[in-house]
MARMAR-824635 format. One line per 5 residues: number of its first residue (from 1); for each residue z, y, x of C-alpha. Coordinates in steps of 0.5 Angstrom, whole numbers, plus 500, padded with zeros to 3 digits. Each point is the difference from the previous one (the first is absolute). Example, Ala and Ser with C-alpha at 12.3 -4.5 7.8 and 13.67 -1.06 7.14 Angstrom:
1> 516:491:525; 498:507:502
***
This chain:
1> 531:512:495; 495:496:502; 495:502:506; 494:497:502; 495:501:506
6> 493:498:500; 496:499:507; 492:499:499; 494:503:502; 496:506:497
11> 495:498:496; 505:493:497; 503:504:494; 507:501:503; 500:507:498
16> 497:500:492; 505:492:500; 507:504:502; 498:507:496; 498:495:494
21> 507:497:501; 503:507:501; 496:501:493; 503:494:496; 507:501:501
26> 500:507:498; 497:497:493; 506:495:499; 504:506:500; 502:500:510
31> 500:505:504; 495:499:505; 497:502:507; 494:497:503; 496:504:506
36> 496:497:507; 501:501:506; 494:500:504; 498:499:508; 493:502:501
41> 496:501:494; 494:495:500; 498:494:497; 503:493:503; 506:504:503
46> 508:497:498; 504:505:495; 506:500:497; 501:501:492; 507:500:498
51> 504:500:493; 507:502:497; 502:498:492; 507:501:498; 503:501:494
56> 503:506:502; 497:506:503; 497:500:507; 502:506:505; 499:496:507
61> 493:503:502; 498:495:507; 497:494:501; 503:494:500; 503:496:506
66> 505:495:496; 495:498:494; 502:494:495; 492:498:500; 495:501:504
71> 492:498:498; 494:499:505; 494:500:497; 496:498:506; 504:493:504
76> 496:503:506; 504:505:501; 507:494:501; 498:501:507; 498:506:501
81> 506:504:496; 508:498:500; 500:499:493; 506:497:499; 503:507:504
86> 507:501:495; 498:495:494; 506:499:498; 502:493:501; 501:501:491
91> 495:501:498; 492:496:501; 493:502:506; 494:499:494; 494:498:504
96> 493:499:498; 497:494:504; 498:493:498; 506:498:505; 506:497:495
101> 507:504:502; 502:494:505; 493:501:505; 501:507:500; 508:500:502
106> 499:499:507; 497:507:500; 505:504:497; 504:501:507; 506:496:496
111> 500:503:494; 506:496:496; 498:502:493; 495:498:494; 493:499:502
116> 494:500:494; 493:500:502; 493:501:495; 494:499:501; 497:507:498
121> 494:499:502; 497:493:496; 504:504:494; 496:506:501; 493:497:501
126> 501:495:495; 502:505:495; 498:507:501; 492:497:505; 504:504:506
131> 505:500:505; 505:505:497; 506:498:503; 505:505:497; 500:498:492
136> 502:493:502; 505:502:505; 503:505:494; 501:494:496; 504:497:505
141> 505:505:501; 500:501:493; 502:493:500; 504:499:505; 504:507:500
146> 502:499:493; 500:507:499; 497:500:492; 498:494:497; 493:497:500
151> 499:502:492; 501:508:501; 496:499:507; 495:497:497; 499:505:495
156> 501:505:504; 495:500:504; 495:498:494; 501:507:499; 499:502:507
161> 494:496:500; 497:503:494; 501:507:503; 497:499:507; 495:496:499
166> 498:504:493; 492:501:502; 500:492:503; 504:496:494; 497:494:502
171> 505:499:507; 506:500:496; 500:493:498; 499:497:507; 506:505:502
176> 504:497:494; 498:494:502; 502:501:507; 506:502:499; 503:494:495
181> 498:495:505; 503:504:506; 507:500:496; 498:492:500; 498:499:506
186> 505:502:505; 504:496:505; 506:499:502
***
């Protein structure tokens, strides 16, 4: 089983990203969970998002305190929250910066294992004309997690895509974009 925490802020996509995640391992045949958790309800203010994909049915219904991987859409937030709280030493921190992994070492509180950051923010305004952070950083622990190769994400989400955004199809394109670039992207 693979457990993941996600720390944003409301109003980043942090949510939709882990619940499309939840979504694309259940296709490729997993057995999921994605929920938030969250503090005060309003734009701006820190949640927390977590994931678990498993070959096997899942029966633990908490959060998570040991996580594999831990996603931080908001790079603010390495000062504010413990990121690093319980990541295993196994697994990797993915952050949204335009700091490479060695700038961003010094504020993990010590952290030993794999650092890989992206910068979500060029990727989202150069592909989708705006600031949606969560479509690059799906892209990223699709591509650092391993969870499902590249070709039945990539597909997966097209499907999703067409779905969610039926009315305005024109979206879709600078979303796939997003997406493939991100998977390219990411450094570690």
């Amino acid at each position: 089983m693979i457990e993941i925490r996600w720390h944003g802020r409301g109003g980043q996509g942090a949510k939709t990203a882990s619940l499309l995640l939840a979504d694309a391992a259940f296709n490729t045949g997993k057995y999921i969970q994605g929920f938030p958790e969250y503090g005060p309800e309003r734009m701006g203010a820190p949640i927390t998002c977590y994931n678990r994909i498993s070959d096997e049915p899942i029966r633990i219904h908490s959060n998570i305190y040991d996580p594999d991987y831990v996603v931080v859409v908001d790079d603010t937030l390495l000062e504010a929250v413990d990121v690093t709280a319980g990541l295993k030493k196994e697994g990797a921190i993915i952050i949204n910066t335009t700091k490479t992994p060695d700038e961003v070492r010094p504020l993990l509180k010590g952290y030993e294992g794999r650092v890989c950051t992206i910068d979500a923010k060029t990727i989202s305004i150069d592909t989708l004309g705006k600031y949606f952070p969560n479509t690059p950083m799906l892209a990223a622990v699709v591509k650092v997690t391993g969870i499902m190769t590249e070709e039945d994400f990539l597909k997966d989400m097209e499907s999703s895509f067409a779905h969610k955004f039926a009315k305005k199809p024109d979206v879709i394109p600078g979303n796939m974009e997003a997406l493939r670039r991100s998977m390219h992207e990411v450094k570690e």
